[in-house]
BALOBA-1460 file (C-alpha; in Angstrom, 3 decimals):
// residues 66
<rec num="1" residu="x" x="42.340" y="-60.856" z="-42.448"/>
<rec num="2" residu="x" x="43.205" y="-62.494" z="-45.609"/>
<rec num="3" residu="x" x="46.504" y="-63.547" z="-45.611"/>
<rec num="4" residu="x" x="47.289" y="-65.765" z="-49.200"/>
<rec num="5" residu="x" x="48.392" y="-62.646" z="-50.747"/>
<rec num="6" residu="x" x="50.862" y="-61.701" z="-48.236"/>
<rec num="7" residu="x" x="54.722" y="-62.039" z="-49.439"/>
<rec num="8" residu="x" x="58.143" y="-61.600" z="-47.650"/>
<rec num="9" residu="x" x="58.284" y="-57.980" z="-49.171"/>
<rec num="10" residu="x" x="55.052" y="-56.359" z="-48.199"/>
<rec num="11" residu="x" x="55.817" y="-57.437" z="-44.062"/>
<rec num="12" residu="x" x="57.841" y="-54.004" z="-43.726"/>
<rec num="13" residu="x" x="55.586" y="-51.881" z="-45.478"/>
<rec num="14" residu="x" x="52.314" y="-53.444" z="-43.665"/>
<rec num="15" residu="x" x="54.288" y="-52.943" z="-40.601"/>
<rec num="16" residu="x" x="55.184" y="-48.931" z="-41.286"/>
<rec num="17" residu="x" x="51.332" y="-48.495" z="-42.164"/>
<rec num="18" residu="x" x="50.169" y="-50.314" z="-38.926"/>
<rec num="19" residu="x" x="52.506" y="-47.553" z="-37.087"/>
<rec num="20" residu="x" x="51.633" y="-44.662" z="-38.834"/>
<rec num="21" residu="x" x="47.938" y="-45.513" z="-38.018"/>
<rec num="22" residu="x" x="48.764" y="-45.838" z="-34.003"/>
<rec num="23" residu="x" x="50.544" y="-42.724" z="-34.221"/>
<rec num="24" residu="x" x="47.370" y="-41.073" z="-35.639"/>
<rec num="25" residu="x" x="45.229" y="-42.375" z="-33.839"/>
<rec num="26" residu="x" x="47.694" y="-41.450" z="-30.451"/>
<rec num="27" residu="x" x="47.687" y="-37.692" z="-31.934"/>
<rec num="28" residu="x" x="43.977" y="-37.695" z="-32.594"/>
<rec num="29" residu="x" x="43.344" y="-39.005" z="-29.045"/>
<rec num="30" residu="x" x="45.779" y="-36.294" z="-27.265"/>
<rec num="31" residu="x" x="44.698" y="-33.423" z="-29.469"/>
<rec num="32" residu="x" x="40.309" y="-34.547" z="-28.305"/>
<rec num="33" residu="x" x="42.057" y="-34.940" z="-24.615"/>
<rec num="34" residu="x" x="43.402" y="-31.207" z="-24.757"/>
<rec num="35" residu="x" x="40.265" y="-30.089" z="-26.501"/>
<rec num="36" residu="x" x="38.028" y="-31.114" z="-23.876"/>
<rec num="37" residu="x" x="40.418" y="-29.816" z="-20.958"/>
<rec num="38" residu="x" x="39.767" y="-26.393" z="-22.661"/>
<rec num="39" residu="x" x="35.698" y="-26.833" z="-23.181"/>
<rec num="40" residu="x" x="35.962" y="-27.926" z="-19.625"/>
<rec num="41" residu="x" x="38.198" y="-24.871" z="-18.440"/>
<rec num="42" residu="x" x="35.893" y="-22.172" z="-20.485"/>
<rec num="43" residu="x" x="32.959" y="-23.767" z="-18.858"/>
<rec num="44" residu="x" x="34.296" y="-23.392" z="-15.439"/>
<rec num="45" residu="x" x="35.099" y="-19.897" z="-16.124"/>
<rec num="46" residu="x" x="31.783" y="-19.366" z="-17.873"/>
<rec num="47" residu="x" x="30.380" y="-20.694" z="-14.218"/>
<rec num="48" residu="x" x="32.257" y="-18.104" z="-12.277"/>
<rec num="49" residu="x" x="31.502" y="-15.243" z="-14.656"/>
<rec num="50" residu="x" x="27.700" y="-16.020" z="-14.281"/>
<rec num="51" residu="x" x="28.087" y="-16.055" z="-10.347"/>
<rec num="52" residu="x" x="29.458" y="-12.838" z="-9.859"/>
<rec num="53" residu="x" x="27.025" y="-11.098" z="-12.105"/>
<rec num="54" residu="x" x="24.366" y="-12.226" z="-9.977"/>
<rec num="55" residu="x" x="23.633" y="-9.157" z="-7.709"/>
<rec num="56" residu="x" x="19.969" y="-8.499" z="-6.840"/>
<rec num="57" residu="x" x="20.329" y="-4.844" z="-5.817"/>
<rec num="58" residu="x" x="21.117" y="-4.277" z="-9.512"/>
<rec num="59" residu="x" x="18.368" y="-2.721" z="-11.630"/>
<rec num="60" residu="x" x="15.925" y="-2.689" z="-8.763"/>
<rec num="61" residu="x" x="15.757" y="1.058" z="-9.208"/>
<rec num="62" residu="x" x="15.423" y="3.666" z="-11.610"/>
<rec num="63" residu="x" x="16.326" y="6.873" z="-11.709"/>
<rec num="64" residu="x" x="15.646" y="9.036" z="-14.138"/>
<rec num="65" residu="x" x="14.448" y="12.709" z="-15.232"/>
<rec num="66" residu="x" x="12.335" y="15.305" z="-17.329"/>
């Protein structure tokens, strides 16, 4: 990091643009966190769903008439 150009006056507002970009990047790590707990939720659900429905005595027969 080049520092010549650096004065007294631009400290505070290097300072508030360092924060703001660790707050972002705090928010954008939360909001992936709480994404995948929800991916990870639906495909746990998804997992249960496809267990029940497994039932072999289902369409083994047909019945049916003219």
């Amino acid at each position: 990091m080049d520092i010549t150009g650096l004065s007294v006056d631009s400290i505070p507002q290097l300072a508030m643009g360092m924060a703001q970009a660790d707050t972002l990047s705090r928010v954008n790590t939360s909001l992936l966190g709480m994404s995948l707990d929800v991916v990870s939720s639906q495909a746990n659900e998804l997992t249960k769903m496809m267990e029940l429905s497994v039932n072999p005595s289902v369409g083994g027969n047909i019945d049916f008439s003219v």
